[in-house]
N, C-alpha and C positions, 0 to 999 in steps of 0.2 A: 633861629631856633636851630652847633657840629653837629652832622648826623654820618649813619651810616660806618658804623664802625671808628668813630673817631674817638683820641685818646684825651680825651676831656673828661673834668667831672660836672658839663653837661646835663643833667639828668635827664631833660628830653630829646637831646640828641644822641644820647647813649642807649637811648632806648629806642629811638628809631634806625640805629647801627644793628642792634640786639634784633628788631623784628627781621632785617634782612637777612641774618644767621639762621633764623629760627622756619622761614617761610621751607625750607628745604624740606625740614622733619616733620611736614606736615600735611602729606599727602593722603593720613589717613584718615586727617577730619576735613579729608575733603565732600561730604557728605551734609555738613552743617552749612556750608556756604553755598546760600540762599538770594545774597541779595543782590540787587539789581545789575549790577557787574560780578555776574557767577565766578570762583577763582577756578580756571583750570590749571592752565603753564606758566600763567603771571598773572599779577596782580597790582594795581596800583596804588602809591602811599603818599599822598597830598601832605604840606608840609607849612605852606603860607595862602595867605588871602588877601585877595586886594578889595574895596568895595565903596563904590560911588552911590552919591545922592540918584543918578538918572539909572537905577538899578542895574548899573553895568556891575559884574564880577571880575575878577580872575584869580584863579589858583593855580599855581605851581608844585609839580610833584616829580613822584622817579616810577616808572614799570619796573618789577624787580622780579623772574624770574623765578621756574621753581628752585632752583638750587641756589637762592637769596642772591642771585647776581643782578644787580641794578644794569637793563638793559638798555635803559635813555630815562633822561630829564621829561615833561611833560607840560603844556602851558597850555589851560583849558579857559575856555571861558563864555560865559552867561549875560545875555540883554533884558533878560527876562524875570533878575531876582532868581536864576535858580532852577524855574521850570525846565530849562532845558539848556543842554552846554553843545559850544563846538571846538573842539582840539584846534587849537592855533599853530601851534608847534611840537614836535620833538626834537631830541639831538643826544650826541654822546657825552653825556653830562647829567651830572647831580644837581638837582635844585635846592637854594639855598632860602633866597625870599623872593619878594615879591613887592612892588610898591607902582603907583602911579601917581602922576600929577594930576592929570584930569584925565577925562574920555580917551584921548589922543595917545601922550605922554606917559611911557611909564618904562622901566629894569627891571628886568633879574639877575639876582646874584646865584652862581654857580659854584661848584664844587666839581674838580676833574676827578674822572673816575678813568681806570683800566690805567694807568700811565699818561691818561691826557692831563691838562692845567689846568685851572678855575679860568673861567670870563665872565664878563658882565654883556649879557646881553639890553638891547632897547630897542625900542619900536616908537614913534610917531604918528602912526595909523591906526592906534586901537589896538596893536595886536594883528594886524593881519598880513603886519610882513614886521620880522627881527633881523637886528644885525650883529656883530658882536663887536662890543668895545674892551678895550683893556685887554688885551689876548695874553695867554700864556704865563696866567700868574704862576705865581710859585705857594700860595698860600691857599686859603679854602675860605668862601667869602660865607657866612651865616645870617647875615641883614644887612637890607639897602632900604633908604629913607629918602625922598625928596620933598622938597617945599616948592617947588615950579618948576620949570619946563629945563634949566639952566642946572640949578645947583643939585647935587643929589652926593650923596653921601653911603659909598659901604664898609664894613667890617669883618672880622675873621681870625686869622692864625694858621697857625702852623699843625695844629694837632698836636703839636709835644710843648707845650708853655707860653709860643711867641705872637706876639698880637700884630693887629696891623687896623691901621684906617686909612680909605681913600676916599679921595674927594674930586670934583668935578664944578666948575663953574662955567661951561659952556655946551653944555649938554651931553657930555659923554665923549667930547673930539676929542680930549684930554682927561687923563683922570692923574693924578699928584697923592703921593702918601704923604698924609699928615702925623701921622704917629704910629711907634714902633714900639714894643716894649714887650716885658716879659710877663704878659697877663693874655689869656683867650680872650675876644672878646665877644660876646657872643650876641648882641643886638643894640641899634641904634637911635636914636629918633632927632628933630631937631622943629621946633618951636617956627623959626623964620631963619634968614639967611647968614644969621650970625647965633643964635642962639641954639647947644643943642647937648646934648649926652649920649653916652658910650656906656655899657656893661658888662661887666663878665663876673667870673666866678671869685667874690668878695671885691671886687672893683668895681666904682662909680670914678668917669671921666666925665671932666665939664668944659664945655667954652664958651666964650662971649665974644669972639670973633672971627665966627665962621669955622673953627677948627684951626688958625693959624697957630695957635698956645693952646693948650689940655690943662688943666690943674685936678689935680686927684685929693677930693677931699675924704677925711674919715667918717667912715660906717661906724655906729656904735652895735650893729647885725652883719657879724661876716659871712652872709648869705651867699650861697652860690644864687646868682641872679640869672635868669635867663631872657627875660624881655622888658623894656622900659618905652615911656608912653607920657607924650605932656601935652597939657591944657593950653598953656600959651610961655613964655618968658620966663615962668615964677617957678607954674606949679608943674612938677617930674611923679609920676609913680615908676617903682622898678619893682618887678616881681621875680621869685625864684622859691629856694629851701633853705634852710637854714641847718646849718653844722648840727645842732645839737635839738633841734625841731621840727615841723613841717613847713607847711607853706608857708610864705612869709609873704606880705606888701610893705616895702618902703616908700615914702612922699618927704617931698621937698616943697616946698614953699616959698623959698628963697633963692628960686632958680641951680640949685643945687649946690650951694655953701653947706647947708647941712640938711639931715636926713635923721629921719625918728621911724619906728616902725608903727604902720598903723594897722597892720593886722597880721597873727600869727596863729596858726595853726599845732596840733600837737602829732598830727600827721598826713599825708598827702605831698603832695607838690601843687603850685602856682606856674604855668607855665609859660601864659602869654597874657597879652591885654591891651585891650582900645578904653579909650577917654573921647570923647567928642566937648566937652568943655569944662570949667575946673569944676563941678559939681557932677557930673555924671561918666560911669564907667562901668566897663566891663573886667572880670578875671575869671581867665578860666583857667579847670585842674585836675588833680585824680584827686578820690577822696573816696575810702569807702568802696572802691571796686568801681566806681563810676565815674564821669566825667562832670563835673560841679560847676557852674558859673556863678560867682559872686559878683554881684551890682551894688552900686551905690549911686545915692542922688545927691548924696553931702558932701562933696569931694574928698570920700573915704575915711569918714568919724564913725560911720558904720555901714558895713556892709550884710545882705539880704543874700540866700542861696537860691538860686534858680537852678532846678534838675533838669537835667538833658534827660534821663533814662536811657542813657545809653552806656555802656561799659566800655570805653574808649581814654586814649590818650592826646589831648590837644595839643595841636602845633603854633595855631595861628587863631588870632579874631579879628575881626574887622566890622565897622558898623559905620555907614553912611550915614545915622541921623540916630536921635533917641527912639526911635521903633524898629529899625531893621538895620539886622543885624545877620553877617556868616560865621560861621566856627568849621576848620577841617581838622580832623584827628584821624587815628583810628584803631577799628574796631576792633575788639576782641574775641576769642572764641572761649575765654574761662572768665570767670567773676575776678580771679587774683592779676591778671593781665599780665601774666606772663607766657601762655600758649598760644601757640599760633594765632594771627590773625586774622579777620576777614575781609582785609581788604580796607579803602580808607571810609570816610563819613563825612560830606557835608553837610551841617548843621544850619538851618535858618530860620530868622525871630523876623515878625511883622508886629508884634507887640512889646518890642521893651526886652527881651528874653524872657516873658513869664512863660510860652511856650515856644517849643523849638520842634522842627518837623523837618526829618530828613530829605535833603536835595541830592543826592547820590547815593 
């Protein structure tokens, strides 16, 4: 999910660039921000969610300063489902996403800020000690994706058109670019260690071995996409906006040869989404002044609204199992979501998302 002032047409990362603009000019409703993490001189803006069956979390974000200056990256993280978090890390660094293999095993992708480069950070231990791999990109990494402790897979660009993918099959000692091209890309995901897909804005990438080949098949929705999400081999959801409408959901069925829309909106944005198997998923969005999550148990022939009631912009979802589930966005100080913010909102479901009870 570019953010932070990045020249993409993004819509959730250009709006998490826009709240860092905005956090300066708002000193004067500093008076509304109430919640659990009061804003004084900074404020934090979670951005991705990682989230295990044994109710481990973690989230990745940025501290950003009154005067919208992003002061470090942030990587928090919960044993508890949520009840309670412990900051694992900071650094001078934009957080991009977030993923793990199991408890142990997991990356983040980064964004250099101030003049420094993107890395891909990893840890082996849970989270309680990072190292950093891949140093000194030259690009801005937006989602990392793994399938076991070995392969793991991130994406990105340049901020001005140029895309990029690396990959990794020994844990991170190595990371190799598979493909370069002139599309953003802005999220990733992969089935098993040969099967997977790439997204950007009107762009679906596929492969069937590992990333060694990409083939780029035709959208008949040239959506700007911003997150994509698969059941296993076959079945892909990609979510985003749509040129000339709102939100949109595309699915594949055929491993991603082709692509039909299965749900579209007449306004709003879709901006992330978790699937746990080819019948059941998560999307969530703006709609209405508010943050929306649409479910489905059909593997998306139709989908059901679940209300957050909360007036936020999502970045990430994640759900360990069909009851529990995380969302971080965030929150706003107006209904129209464009005035200052209050800072970020973790979001979490013990039943299915039919209710949701804030965790930060």
């Amino acid at each position: 999910m570019p953010h932070h002032n990045e020249a993409t047409s993004s819509r959730r990362r250009l709006i998490a660039g826009l709240i860092a603009l905005l956090v300066c000019a708002c000193a004067a409703a500093a008076l509304y921000f109430t919640s659990r993490h009061a804003y004084y001189s900074k404020t934090v803006s979670f951005v991705d969610v990682a989230y295990l069956e044994s109710g481990q979390a973690w989230v990745v974000g940025d501290i950003v300063d009154d005067e919208g200056r992003i002061k470090s990256g942030v990587i928090d993280m919960t044993s508890t489902a949520g009840a309670s978090w412990t900051r694992q890390k900071s650094g001078s660094w934009a957080a991009g996403a977030i993923t793990f293999a199991d408890g142990e095993t997991g990356w983040v992708a980064t964004i250099g800020v101030d003049g420094s480069r993107s890395t891909i950070l990893a840890t082996s231990d849970g989270g309680r000690t990072w190292s950093e791999q891949a140093r000194g990109l030259r690009f801005r990494l937006y989602d990392i994706a793994c399938v076991d402790r070995r392969c793991c897979w991130a994406v990105g660009g340049t901020g001005f058109g140029q895309g990029v993918i690396l990959a990794t099959t020994d844990g991170g000692l190595s990371w190799q670019r598979q493909w370069s091209g002139d599309d953003e890309i802005n999220a990733v995901t992969f089935a098993d260690t040969r099967h997977g897909w790439a997204v950007g804005d009107g762009v679906v990438l596929a492969t069937s071995d590992g990333g060694a080949t990409w083939r780029r098949p035709e959208l008949e929705d040239d959506a700007l996409l911003y997150d994509v999400a698969c059941a296993d081999s076959e079945n892909v959801w990609a979510c985003g906006e749509g040129r000339r409408t709102g939100g949109v959901i595309l699915h594949s069925g055929d491993g991603g040869a082709t692509w039909r829309t299965q749900y579209s909106a007449d306004s709003g944005s879709l901006d992330c989404l978790a699937f746990i198997d080819d019948k059941e998923g998560w999307v969530a969005g703006t709609r209405e002044s508010a943050c929306q999550v649409l479910h489905t148990s059909d593997g998306g022939r139709t989908y059901r609204s679940q209300e957050t009631g909360v007036a936020a912009v999502p970045y990430g979802v994640a759900f360990a199992d069909s009851q529990h589930g995380m969302l971080v966005g965030n929150v706003y100080a107006d209904r129209e979501l464009t005035v200052a913010h209050r800072g970020s909102v973790i979001l979490a479901t013990s039943d299915g998302g039919a209710t949701w009870e804030r965790k930060h």
